[in-house]
ZAFILO-853166 format. One record per residue: residue in one letter; x, y, z of N, C-alpha, C in turn. Coordinates in steps of 0.05 Angstrom, whole numbers. Layout:
BEGIN
<rec resn="A" n_u="X" n_v="Y" n_w="Z" ca_u="X" ca_v="Y" ca_w="Z" c_u="X" c_v="Y" c_w="Z"/>
...
This chain:
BEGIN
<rec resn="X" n_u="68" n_v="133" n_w="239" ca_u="67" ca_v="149" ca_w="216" c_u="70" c_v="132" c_w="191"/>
<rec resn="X" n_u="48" n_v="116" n_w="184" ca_u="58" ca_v="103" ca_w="167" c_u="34" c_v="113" c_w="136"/>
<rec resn="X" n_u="47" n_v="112" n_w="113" ca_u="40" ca_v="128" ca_w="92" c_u="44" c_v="101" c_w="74"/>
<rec resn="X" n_u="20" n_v="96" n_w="61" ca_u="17" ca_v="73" ca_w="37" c_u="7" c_v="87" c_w="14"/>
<rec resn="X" n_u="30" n_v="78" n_w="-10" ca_u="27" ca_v="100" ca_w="-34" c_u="5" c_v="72" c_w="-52"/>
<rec resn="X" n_u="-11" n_v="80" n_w="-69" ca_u="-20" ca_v="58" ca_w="-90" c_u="-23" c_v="77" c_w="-113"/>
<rec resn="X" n_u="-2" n_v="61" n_w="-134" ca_u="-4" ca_v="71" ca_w="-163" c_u="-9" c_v="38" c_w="-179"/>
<rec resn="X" n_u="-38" n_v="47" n_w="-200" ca_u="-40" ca_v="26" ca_w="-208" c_u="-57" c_v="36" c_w="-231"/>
<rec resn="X" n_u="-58" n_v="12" n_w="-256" ca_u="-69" ca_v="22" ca_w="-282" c_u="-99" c_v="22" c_w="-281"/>
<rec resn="X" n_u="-111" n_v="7" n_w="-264" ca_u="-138" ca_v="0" ca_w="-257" c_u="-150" c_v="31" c_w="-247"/>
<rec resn="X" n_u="-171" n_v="21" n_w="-260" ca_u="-199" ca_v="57" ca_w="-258" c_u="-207" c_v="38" c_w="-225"/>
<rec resn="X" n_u="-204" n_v="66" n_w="-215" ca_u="-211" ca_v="64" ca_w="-180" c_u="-242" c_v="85" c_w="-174"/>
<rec resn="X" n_u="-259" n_v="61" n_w="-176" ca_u="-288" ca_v="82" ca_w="-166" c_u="-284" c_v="92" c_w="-141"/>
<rec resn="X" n_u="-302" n_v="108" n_w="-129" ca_u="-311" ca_v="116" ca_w="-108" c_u="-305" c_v="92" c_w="-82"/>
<rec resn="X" n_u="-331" n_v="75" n_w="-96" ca_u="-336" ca_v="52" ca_w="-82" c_u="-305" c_v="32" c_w="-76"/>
<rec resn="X" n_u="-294" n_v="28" n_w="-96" ca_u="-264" ca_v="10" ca_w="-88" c_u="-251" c_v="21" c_w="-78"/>
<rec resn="X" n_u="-249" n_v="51" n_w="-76" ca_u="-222" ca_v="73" ca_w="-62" c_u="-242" c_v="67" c_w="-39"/>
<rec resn="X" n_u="-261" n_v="74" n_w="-26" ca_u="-269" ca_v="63" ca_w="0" c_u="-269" c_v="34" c_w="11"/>
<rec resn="X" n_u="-271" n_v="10" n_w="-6" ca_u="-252" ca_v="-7" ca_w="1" c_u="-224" c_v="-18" c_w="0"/>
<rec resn="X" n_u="-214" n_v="2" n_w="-8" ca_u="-177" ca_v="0" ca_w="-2" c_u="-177" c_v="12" c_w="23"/>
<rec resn="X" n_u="-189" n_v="41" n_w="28" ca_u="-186" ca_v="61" ca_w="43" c_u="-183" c_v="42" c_w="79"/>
<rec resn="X" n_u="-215" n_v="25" n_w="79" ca_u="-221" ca_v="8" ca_w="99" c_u="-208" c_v="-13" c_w="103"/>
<rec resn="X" n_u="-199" n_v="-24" n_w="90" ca_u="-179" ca_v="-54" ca_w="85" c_u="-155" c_v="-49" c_w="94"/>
<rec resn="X" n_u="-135" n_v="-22" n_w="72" ca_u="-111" ca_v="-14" ca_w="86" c_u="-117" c_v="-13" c_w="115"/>
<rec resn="X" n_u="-131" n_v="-9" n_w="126" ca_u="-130" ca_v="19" ca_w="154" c_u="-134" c_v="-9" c_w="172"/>
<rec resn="X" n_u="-145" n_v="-39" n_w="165" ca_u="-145" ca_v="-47" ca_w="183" c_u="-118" c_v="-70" c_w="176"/>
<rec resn="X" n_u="-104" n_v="-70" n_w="155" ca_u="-79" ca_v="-88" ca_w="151" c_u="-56" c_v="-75" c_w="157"/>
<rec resn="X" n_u="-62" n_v="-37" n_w="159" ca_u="-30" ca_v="-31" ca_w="183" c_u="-29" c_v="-44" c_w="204"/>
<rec resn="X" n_u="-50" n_v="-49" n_w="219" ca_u="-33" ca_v="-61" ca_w="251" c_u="-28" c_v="-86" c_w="243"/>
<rec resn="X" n_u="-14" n_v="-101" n_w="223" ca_u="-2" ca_v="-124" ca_w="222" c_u="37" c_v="-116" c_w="226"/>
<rec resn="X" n_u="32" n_v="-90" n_w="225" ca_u="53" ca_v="-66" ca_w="234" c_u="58" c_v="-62" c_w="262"/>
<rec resn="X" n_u="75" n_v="-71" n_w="281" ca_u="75" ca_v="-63" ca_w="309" c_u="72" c_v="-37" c_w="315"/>
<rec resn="X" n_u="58" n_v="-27" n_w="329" ca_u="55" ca_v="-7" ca_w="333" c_u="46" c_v="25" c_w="314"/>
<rec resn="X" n_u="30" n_v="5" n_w="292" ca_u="26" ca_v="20" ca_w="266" c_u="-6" c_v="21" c_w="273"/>
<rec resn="X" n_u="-23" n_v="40" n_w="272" ca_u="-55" ca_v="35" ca_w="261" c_u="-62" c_v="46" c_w="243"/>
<rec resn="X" n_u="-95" n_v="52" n_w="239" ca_u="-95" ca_v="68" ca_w="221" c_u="-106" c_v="102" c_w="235"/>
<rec resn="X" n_u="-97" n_v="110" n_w="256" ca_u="-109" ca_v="133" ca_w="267" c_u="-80" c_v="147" c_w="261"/>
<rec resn="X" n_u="-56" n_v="139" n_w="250" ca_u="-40" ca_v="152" ca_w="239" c_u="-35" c_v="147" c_w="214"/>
<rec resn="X" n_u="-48" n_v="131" n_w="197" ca_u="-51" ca_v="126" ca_w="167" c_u="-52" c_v="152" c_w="154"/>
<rec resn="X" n_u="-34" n_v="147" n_w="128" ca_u="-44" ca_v="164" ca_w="115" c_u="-39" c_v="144" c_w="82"/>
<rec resn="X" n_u="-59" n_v="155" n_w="65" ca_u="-62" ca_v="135" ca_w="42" c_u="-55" c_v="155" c_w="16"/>
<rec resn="X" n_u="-40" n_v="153" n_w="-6" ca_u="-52" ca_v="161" ca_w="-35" c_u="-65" c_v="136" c_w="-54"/>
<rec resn="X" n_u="-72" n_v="140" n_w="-67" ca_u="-93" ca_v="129" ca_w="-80" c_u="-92" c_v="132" c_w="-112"/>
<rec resn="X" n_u="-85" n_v="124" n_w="-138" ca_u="-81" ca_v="132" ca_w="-154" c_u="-80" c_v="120" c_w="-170"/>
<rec resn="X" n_u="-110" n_v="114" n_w="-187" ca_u="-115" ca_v="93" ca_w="-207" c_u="-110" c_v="110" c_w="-240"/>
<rec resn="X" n_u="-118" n_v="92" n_w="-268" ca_u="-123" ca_v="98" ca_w="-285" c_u="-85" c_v="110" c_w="-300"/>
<rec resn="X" n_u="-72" n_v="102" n_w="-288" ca_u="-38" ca_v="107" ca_w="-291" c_u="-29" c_v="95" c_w="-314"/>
<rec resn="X" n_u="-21" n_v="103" n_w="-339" ca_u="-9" ca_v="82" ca_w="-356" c_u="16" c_v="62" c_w="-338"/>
<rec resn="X" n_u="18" n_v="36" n_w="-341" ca_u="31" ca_v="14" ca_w="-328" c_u="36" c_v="-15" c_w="-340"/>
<rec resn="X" n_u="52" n_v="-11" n_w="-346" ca_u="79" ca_v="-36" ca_w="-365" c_u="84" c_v="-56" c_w="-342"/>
<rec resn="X" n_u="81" n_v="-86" n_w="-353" ca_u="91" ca_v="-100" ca_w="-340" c_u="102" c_v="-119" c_w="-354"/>
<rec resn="X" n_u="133" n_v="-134" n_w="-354" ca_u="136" ca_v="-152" ca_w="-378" c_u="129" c_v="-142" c_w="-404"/>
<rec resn="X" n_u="124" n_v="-112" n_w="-401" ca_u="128" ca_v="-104" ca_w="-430" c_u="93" c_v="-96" c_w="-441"/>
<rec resn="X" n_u="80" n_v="-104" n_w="-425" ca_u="56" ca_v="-110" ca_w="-427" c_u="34" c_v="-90" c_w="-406"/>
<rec resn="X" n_u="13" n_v="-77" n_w="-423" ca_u="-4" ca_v="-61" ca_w="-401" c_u="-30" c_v="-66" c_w="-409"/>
<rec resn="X" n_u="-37" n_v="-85" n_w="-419" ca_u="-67" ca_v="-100" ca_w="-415" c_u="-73" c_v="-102" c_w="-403"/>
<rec resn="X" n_u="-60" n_v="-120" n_w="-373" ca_u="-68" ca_v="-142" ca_w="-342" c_u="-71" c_v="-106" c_w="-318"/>
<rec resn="X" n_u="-83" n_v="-123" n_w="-305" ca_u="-88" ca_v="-104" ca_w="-277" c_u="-56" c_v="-107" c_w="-268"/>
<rec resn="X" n_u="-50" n_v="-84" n_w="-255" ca_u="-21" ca_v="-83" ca_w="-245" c_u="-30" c_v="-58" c_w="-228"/>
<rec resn="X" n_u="-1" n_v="-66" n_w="-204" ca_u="-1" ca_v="-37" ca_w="-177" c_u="32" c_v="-48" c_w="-166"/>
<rec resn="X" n_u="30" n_v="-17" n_w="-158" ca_u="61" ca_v="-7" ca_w="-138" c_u="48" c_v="-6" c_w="-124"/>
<rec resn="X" n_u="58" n_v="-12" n_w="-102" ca_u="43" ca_v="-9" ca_w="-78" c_u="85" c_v="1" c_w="-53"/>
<rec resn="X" n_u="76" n_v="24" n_w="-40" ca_u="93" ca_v="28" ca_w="-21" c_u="84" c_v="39" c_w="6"/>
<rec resn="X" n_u="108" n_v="19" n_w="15" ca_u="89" ca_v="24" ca_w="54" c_u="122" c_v="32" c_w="63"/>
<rec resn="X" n_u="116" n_v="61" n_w="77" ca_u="143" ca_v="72" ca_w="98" c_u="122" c_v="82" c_w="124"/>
<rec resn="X" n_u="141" n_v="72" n_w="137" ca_u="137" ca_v="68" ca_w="160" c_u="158" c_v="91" c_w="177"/>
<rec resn="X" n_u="149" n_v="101" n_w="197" ca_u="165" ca_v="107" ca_w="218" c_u="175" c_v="86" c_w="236"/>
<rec resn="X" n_u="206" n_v="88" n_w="229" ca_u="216" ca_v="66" ca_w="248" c_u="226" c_v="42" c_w="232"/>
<rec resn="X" n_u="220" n_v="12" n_w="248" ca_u="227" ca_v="-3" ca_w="215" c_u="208" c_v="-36" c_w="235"/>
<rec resn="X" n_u="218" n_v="-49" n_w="218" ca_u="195" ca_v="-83" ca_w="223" c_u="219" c_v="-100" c_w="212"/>
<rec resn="X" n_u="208" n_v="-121" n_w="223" ca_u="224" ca_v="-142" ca_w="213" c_u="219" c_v="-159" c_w="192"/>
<rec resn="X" n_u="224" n_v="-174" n_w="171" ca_u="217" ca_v="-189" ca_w="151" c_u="192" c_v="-200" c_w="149"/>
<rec resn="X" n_u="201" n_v="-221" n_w="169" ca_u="179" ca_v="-235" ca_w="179" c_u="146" c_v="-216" c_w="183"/>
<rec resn="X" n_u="150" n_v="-193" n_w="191" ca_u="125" ca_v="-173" ca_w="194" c_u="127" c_v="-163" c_w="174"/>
<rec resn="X" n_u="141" n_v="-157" n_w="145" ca_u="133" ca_v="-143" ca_w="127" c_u="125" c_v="-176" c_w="106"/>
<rec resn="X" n_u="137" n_v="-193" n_w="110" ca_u="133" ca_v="-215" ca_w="102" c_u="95" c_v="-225" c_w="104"/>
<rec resn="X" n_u="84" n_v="-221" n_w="125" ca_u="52" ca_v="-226" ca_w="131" c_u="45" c_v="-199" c_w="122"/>
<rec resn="X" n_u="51" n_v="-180" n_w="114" ca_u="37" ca_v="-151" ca_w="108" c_u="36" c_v="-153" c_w="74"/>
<rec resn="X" n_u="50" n_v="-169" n_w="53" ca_u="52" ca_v="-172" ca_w="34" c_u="37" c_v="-195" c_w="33"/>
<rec resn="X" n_u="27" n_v="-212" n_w="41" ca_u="3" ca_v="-229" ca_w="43" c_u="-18" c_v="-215" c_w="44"/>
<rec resn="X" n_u="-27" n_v="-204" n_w="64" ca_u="-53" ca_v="-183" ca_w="65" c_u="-57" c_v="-165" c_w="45"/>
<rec resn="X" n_u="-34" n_v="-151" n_w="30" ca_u="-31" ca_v="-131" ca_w="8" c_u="-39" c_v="-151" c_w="-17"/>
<rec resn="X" n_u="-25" n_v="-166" n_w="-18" ca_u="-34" ca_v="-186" ca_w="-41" c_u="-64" c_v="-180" c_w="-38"/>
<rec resn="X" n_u="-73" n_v="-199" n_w="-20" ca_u="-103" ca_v="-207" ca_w="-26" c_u="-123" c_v="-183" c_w="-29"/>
<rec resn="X" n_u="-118" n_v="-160" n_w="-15" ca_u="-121" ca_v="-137" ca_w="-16" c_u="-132" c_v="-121" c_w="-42"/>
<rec resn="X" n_u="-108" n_v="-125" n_w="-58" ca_u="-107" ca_v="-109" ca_w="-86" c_u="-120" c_v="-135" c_w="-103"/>
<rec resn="X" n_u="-117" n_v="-156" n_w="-94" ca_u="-137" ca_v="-175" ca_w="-109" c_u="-155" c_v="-180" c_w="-109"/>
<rec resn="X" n_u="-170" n_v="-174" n_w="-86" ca_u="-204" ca_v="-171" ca_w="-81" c_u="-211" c_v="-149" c_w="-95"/>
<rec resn="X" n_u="-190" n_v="-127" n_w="-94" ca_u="-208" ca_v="-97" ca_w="-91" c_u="-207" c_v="-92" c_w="-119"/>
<rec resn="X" n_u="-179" n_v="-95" n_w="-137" ca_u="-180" ca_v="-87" ca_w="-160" c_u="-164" c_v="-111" c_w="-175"/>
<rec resn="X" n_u="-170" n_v="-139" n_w="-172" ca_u="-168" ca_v="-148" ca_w="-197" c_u="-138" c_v="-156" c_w="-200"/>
<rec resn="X" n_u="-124" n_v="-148" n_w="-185" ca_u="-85" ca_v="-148" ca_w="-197" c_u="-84" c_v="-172" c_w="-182"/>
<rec resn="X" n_u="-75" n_v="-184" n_w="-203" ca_u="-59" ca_v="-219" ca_w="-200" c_u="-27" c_v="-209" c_w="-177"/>
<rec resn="X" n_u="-25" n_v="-229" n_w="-160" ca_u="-3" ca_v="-229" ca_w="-151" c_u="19" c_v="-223" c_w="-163"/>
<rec resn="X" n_u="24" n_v="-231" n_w="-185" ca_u="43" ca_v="-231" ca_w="-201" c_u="53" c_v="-207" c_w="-215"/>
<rec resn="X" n_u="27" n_v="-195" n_w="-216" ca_u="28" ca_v="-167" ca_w="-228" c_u="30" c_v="-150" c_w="-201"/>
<rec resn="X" n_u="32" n_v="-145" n_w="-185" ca_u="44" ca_v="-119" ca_w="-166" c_u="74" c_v="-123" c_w="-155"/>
<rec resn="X" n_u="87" n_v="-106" n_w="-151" ca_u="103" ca_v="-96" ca_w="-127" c_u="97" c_v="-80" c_w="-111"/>
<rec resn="X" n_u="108" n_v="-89" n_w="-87" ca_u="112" ca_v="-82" ca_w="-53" c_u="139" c_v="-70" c_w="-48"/>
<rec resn="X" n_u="138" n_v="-47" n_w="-46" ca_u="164" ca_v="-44" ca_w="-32" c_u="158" c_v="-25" c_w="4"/>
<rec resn="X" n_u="177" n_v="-29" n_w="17" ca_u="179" ca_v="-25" ca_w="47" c_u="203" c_v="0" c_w="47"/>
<rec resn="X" n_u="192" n_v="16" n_w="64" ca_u="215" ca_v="38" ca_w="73" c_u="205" c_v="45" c_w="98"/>
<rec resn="X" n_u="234" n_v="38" n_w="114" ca_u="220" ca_v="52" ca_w="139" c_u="246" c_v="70" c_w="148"/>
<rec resn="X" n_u="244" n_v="89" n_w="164" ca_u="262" ca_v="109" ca_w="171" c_u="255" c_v="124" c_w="195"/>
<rec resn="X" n_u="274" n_v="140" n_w="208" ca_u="271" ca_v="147" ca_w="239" c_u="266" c_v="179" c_w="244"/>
<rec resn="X" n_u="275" n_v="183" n_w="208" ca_u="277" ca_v="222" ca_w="201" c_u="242" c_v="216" c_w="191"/>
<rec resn="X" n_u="215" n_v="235" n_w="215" ca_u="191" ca_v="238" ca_w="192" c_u="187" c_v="261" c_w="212"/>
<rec resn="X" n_u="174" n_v="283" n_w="201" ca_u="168" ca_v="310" ca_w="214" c_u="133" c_v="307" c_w="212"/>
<rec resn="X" n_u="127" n_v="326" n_w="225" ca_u="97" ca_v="322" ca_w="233" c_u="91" c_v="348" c_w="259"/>
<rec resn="X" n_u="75" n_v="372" n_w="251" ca_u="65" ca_v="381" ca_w="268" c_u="85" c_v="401" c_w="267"/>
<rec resn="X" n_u="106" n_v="415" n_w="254" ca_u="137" ca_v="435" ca_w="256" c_u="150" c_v="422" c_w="261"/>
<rec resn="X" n_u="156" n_v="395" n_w="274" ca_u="179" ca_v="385" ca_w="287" c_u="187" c_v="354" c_w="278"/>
<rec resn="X" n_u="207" n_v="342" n_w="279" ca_u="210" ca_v="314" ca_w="282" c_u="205" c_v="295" c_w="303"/>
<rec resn="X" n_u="203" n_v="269" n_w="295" ca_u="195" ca_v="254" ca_w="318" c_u="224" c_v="244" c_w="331"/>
């Protein structure tokens, strides 16, 4: 169950939301036991977004929760791929995004919990 939020100031065409869409879906399984046949994505460009005070530069939040949890080291190589990710697709300098990780054991799905 894993859910990747993207808020970022960058205008997201058609065409780039289908290459995040494809890119995410194949950089969850850097996730044990994560793919993307339980992906689920938001997507959400054009956001006013401050960074250092500043909203000129390309910038993104980026959040990945997970059912369950990973270890450093695996969210550690997933923030590598996210990097390059948001830097191919839209332009955001490393420097300009955050990553944050949540993973948890409470996710419902279907009337019930897992």
């Amino acid at each position: 169950m894993p859910f990747i939020s993207t808020k970022t100031n960058v205008t997201i065409s058609k065409e780039k939301e289908t290459q995040l869409k494809e890119r995410l879906g194949q950089a969850i399984s850097i996730i044990p036991g994560k793919s993307e046949s339980w992906l689920m994505l938001a997507i959400e460009g054009d956001i006013p977004m401050y960074f250092r005070g500043d909203g000129s530069e390309p910038t993104a939040f980026i959040e990945v929760k997970i059912y369950g949890s990973a270890s450093s080291d695996v969210y550690g190589k997933m923030t590598q791929e996210l990097t390059g990710i948001y830097g191919d697709v839209l332009g955001v300098a490393p420097d300009h995004m955050y990553i944050r990780y949540f993973g948890s054991d409470d996710w419902g799905w279907n009337g019930n919990n897992f």
